[in-house]
MARBAKE-755073 format. One line per 10 residues: number of its first residue (from 0); for each residue x, y, z of C-alpha. Coordinates in pm, 1 decimal. Example, Ala and Ser with C-alpha at 12.3 -4.5 7.8 and 13.67 -1.06 7.14 Angstrom:
REM residues 2
0 = 1230.0 -450.0 780.0 ~ 1367.0 -106.0 714.0;
END
This chain:
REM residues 165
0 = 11780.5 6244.9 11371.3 ~ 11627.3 6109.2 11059.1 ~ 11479.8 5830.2 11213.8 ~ 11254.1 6065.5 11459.7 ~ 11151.4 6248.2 11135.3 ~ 11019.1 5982.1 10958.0 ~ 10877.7 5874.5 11269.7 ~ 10693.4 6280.6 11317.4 ~ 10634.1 6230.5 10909.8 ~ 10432.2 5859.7 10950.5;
10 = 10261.7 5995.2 11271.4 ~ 10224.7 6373.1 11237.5 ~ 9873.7 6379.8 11259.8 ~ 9843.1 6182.0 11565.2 ~ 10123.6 6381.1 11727.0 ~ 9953.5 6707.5 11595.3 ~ 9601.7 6612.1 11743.3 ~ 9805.9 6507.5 12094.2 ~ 9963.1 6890.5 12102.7 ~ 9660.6 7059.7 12058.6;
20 = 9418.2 6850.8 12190.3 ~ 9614.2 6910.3 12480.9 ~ 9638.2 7253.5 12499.0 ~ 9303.0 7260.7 12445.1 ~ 9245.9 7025.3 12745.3 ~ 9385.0 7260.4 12953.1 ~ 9245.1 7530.5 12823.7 ~ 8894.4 7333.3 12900.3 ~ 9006.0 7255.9 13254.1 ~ 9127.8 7594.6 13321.6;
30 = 8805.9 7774.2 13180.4 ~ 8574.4 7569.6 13403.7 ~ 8745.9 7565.7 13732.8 ~ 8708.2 7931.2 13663.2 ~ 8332.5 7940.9 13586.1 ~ 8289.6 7690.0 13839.4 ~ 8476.4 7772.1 14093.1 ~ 8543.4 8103.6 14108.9 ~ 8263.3 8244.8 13914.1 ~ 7988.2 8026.1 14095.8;
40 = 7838.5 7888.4 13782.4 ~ 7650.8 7522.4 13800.5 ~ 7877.8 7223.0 13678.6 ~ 7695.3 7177.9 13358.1 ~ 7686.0 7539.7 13285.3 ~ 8026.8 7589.0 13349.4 ~ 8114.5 7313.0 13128.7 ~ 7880.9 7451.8 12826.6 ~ 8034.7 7772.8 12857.5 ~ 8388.7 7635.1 12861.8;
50 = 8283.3 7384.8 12556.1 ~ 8208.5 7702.3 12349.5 ~ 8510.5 7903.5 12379.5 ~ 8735.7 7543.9 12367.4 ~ 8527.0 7483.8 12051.2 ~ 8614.9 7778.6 11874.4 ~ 8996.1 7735.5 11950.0 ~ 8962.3 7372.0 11844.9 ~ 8797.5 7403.6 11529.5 ~ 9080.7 7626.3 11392.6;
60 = 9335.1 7444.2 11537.2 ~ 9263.1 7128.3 11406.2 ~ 9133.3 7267.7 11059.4 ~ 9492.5 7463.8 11029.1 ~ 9789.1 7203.3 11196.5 ~ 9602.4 6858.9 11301.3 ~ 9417.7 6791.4 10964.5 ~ 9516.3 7068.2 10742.8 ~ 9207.1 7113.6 10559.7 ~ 9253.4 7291.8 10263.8;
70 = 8932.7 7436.5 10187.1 ~ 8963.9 7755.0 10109.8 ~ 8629.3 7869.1 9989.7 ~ 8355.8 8044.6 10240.4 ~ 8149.2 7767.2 10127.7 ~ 8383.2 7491.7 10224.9 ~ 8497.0 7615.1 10514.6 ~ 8103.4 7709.8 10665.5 ~ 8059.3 7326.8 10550.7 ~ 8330.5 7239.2 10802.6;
80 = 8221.0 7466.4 11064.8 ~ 7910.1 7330.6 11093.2 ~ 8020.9 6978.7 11058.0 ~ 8255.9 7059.2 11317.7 ~ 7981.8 7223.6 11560.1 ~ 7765.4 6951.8 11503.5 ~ 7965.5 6616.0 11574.4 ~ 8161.7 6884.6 11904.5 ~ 7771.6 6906.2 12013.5 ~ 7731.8 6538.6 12071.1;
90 = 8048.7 6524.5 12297.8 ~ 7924.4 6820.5 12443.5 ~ 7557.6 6678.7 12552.9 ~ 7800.0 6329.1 12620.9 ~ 7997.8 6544.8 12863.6 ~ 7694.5 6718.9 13045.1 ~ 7589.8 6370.2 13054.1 ~ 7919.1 6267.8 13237.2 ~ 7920.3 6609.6 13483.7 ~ 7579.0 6556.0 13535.7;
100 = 7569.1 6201.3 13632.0 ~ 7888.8 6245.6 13837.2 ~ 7810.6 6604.8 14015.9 ~ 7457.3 6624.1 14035.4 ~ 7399.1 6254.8 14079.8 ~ 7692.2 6071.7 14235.8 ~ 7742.8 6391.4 14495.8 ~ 8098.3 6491.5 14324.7 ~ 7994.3 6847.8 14339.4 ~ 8294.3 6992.5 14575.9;
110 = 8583.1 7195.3 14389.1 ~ 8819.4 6870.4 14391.8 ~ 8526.5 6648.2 14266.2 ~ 8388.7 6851.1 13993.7 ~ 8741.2 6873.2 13802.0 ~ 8762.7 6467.4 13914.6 ~ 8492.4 6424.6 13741.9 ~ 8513.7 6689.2 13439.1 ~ 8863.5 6500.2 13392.8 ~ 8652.1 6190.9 13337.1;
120 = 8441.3 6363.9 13084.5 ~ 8720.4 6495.6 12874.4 ~ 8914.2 6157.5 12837.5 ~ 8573.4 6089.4 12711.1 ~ 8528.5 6356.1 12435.5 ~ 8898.5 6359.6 12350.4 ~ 8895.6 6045.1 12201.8 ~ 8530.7 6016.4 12077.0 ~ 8607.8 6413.1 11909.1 ~ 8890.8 6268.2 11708.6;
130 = 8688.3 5966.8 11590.3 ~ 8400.7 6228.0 11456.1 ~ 8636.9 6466.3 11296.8 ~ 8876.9 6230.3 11137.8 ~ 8566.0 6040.2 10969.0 ~ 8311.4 6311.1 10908.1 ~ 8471.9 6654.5 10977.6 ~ 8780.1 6692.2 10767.3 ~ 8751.3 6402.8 10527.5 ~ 8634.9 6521.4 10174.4;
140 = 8517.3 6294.6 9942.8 ~ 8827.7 6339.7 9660.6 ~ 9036.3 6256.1 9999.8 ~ 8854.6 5994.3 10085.4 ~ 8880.4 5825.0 9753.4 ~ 9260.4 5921.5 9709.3 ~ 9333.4 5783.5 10063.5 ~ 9117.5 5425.2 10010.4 ~ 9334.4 5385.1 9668.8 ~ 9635.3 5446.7 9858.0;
150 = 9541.9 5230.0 10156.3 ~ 9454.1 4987.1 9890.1 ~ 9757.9 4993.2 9686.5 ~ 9975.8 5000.2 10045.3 ~ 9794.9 4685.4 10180.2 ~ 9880.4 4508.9 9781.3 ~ 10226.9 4597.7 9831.7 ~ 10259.2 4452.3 10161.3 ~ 10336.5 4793.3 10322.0 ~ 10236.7 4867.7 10669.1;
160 = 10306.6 5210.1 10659.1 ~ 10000.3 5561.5 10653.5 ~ 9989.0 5762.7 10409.9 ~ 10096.4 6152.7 10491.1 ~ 9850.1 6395.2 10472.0;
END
């Protein structure tokens, strides 16, 4: 049992990010079959709608369990936010991109294709939005100093092991 700790403890964050990433995958899918499918909206729309409400769920999910940001001020936590809005909007116009391309385009516009191709899309974003807000979102500068002296020190001492956030 101790040995699946320390292996949650070394990779808690990825394993964190996994969890929710995934519900929030589903939550994506589930939200645009909806406004696709059942509420008649175009691909792309339906996906922008979806990306909004996901967004919302995702910022505090990650901000609270995946990276656990600490910052507690209005200030610091509007700083995140919009960070967080910002690098989400790239994947976002990268994922119309992708539903565009593939529905509009390629002719994947039935029920089956459009989540075929939304699928796509997210495998896309999830790993491009963990990228952004690993390195830009919820990385402060004391962090980022604290974690290259760390990294630095680990690396002098011949450790391979991360250090816990």
């Amino acid at each position: 049992m101790k040995k699946i700790w320390d292996i949650y403890k070394k990779h808690r964050e990825g394993i964190s990010y996994l969890f929710w990433g995934g519900v929030a995958f589903v939550l994506s899918m589930v939200l645009f079959w909806i406004f696709n499918s059942k509420l008649g909206m175009g691909e792309v729309l339906a996906n922008t709608v979806d990306w909004i409400l996901v967004v919302i769920f995702a910022f505090f999910t990650n901000k609270i369990f995946v990276f656990r940001s600490k910052a507690g001020s209005a200030a610091g936590l509007g700083k995140e936010f919009v960070s967080f809005i910002i690098a989400r909007l790239f994947t976002l116009f990268l994922e119309d991109a992708i539903i565009w391309l593939g529905c509009d385009k390629l002719g994947f516009d039935s029920e089956l294709g459009a989540l075929v191709v939304k699928l796509i899309g997210q495998f896309v974003v999830i790993v491009t939005n963990y990228v952004l807000s690993k390195l830009i979102v919820f990385r402060h500068k004391g962090e980022a100093k604290e974690t290259a002296a760390s990294e630095a020190a680990s690396e002098t001492e011949g450790s391979s092991e991360t250090v816990d956030e």
